[in-house]
Phi, psi and omega in degrees: 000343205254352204266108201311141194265343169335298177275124191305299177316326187290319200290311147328285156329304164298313201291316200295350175264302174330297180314310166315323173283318140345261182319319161297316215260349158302311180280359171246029155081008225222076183278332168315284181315297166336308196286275243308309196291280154006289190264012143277329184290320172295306204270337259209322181218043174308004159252019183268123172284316202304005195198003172316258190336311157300324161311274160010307185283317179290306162283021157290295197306287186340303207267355174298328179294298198280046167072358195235086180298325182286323160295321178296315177324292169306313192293318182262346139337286202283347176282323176283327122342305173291311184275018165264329170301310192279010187042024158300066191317299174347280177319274228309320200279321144344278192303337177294300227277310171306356190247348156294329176270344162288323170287355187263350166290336183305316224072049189227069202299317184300317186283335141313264209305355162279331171314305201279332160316304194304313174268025153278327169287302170325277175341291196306306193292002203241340186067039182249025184302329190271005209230129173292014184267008177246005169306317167282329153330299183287326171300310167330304189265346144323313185282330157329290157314334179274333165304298161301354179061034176253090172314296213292321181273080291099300182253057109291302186307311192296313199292335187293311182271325180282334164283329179297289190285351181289352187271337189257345170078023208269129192315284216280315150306347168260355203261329169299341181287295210326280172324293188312325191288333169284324150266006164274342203267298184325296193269039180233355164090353187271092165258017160292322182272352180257356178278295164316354182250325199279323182283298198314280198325307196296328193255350178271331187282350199275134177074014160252174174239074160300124169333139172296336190300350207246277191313315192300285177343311166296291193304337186292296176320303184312308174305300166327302192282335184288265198322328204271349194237351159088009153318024217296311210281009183259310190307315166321331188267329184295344211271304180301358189279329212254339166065050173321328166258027196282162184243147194119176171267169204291132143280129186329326202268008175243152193261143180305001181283317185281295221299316147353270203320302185307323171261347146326307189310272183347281157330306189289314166279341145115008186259057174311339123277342139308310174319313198283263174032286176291303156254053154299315232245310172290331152318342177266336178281334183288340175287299165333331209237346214042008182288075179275334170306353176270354176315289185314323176256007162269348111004310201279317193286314187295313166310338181256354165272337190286341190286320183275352183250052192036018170262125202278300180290320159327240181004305197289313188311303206292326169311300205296314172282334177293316157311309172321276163326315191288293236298314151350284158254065166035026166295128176231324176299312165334321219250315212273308184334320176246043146042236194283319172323310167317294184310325178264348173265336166322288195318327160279327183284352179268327173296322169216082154062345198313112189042034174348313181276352214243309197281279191353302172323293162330285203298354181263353175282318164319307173293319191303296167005293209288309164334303178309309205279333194260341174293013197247034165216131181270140203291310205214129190285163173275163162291148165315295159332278190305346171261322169318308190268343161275308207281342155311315193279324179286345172249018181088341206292167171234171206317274203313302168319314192299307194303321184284328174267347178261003167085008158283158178285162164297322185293338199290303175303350172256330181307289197279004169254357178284303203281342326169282191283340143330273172325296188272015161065073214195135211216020160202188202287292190289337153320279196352283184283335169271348174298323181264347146277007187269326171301324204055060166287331188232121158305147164305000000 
């Protein structure tokens, strides 16, 4: 406090504490305090680079908390430039992956997933596939692929970032693979691994002082993964920290997945009105806030409360806008989530004509599902031998490693990794191993 802002070495110094508060008030929730700090620190040592580009990043993130999406935006351009001038790979792929996830909150999924393209080339010409700073990329970009509901590469993509971050231990990052994964597993119907991912989360995070931006999303998920099982009061209860059915407005630092969840809820106990209440008061937080990824399923839900309370033209209208928003940038899991009631109003939207091309699409996506779900039984069970050697095959080891640790030959070991891919209907290592977890043969 007493060190004159005058003096160059002093100036430095405060920016690098400024700085320092900033990155803590970030990890408390606190997006005021982050600007506050954030832009002292920017103003107190604007030539200082090394660490410019995290400020940037930390205020993006602020402003992102406080509704002003177009700041966050700029803010994370340009931190990812400076930290691609300093080859800080760290920074540059962190910052890609937030600034992906920020246009996919936009609802702008195509302009994400060009982001995340982007930083997959990196990753690759930088040689960092193997390296945990790229843990984030691939979730990022796997929870993107789940949106469009190309399931198998989504938990390819997702399982890639969560072993990259469990080698690096970073908290936040793992507890975001956890969550993506679980919500590829939910929406692949596997629900023994998405129950086992939500407690893996849930215990890592238990005794940390996780961000709400971090936590909220999960309880949402949880509530959500409960109501699909007819859970409610459990669901009611994972529901309650955030108090969801409180009347106001939505706060910007809490995320729209418990609000869902919450008017899921609702809808689910049969009280429809609060549900439509909730989401009212989210739509209004998705304009406010710029968070438009949130339209659509509140669209898709607003059709399914019109549906159980029989208005037919209700139902079709609110459908007709949620298809409008999705199709464009291809959110297709929304639409598939709420399973046969869904199904039957695409159908009636096709008896009159509503996006025609957008709804086919669907309703064939719907078939495929079904398709899925019945290759999701295995004809003839594996051997003991044959799970000895898939769950070997699932950590990676090769033929000869494999071979050395079960006392077995090699040929003996392609013999069983032959019936292996038989048996799950799969023609490498890695089908091989996501098939037996969609099965669930293998922990996530």
């Amino acid at each position: 406090a007493d060190l004159d802002e005058r003096v160059p070495e002093n100036r430095l110094l405060l920016g690098r504490t400024a700085a320092t508060h900033a990155l803590v008030a970030t990890l408390q929730d606190n997006p005021h305090t982050t600007l506050h700090y954030t832009d002292r620190a920017l103003n107190l040592a604007s030539g200082e680079t090394g660490w410019r580009s995290s400020m940037l990043l930390a205020r993006a993130n602020a402003y992102y908390l406080l509704g002003d999406v177009t700041a966050s935006v700029a803010d994370l351009l340009e931190a990812i430039e400076l930290a691609t001038a300093r080859k800080n790979h760290l920074l540059a792929l962190v910052e890609m992956a937030k600034l992906a996830q920020t246009y996919w909150m936009q609802g702008q999924l195509n302009q994400a997933g060009q982001v995340c393209q982007a930083g997959l080339r990196f990753i690759d010409q930088e040689g960092l596939t193997r390296s945990t700073m790229s843990a984030h990329i691939f979730t990022t970009w796997g929870a993107i692929l789940c949106e469009k509901s190309d399931l198998d590469r989504a938990a390819e993509f997702v399982l890639q970032g969560l072993e990259l971050s469990r080698t690096s231990h970073d908290l936040l990052d793992q507890l975001f693979a956890y969550r993506s994964l679980a919500r590829v597993r939910l929406a692949q119907h596997n629900l023994p691994a998405t129950e086992e991912l939500i407690h893996q989360a849930e215990d890592l995070s238990q005794g940390n002082a996780v961000p709400i931006q971090h936590a909220s999303p999960l309880i949402g998920l949880k509530a959500q993964f409960l109501i699909q099982q007819g859970r409610l009061v459990e669901a009611e209860y994972a529901l309650r920290p955030f108090n969801p059915h409180e009347e106001g407005d939505i706060p910007c630092t809490q995320h729209g997945r418990v609000y869902l969840s919450a008017a899921q809820l609702r809808m689910a106990q049969g009280d429809f009105p609060a549900a439509e209440r909730t989401l009212d008061r989210l739509f209004e937080f998705s304009q406010t806030s710029g968070q438009q990824r949130w339209v659509i399923p509140i669209h898709t839900l607003r059709a399914m409360l019109w549906l159980a309370r029989q208005d037919l033209p209700q139902a079709l209208d609110a459908l007709a806008t949620a298809l409008e928003r999705a199709e464009p940038e291809g959110f297709i899991q929304d639409f598939l989530d709420e399973g046969e009631p869904m199904i039957r109003l695409l159908q009636e939207a096709v008896r009159r004509k509503i996006r025609p091309e957008f709804v086919q699409l669907l309703l064939s996506r719907f078939s495929s599902e079904r398709s899925s779900e019945k290759s999701n039984v295995l004809i003839e069970p594996l051997s003991q031998r044959e799970l000895e050697v898939l769950r070997l095959v699932a950590e990676g080891f090769s033929n000869q490693e494999i071979a050395a640790r079960l006392y077995l030959s090699v040929p003996t070991v392609k013999f069983h990794t032959g019936n292996l891919y038989s048996k799950l209907g799969v023609k490498s290592r890695t089908a091989a191993v996501s098939k037996a977890r969609q099965l669930g043969l293998l922990s996530a």
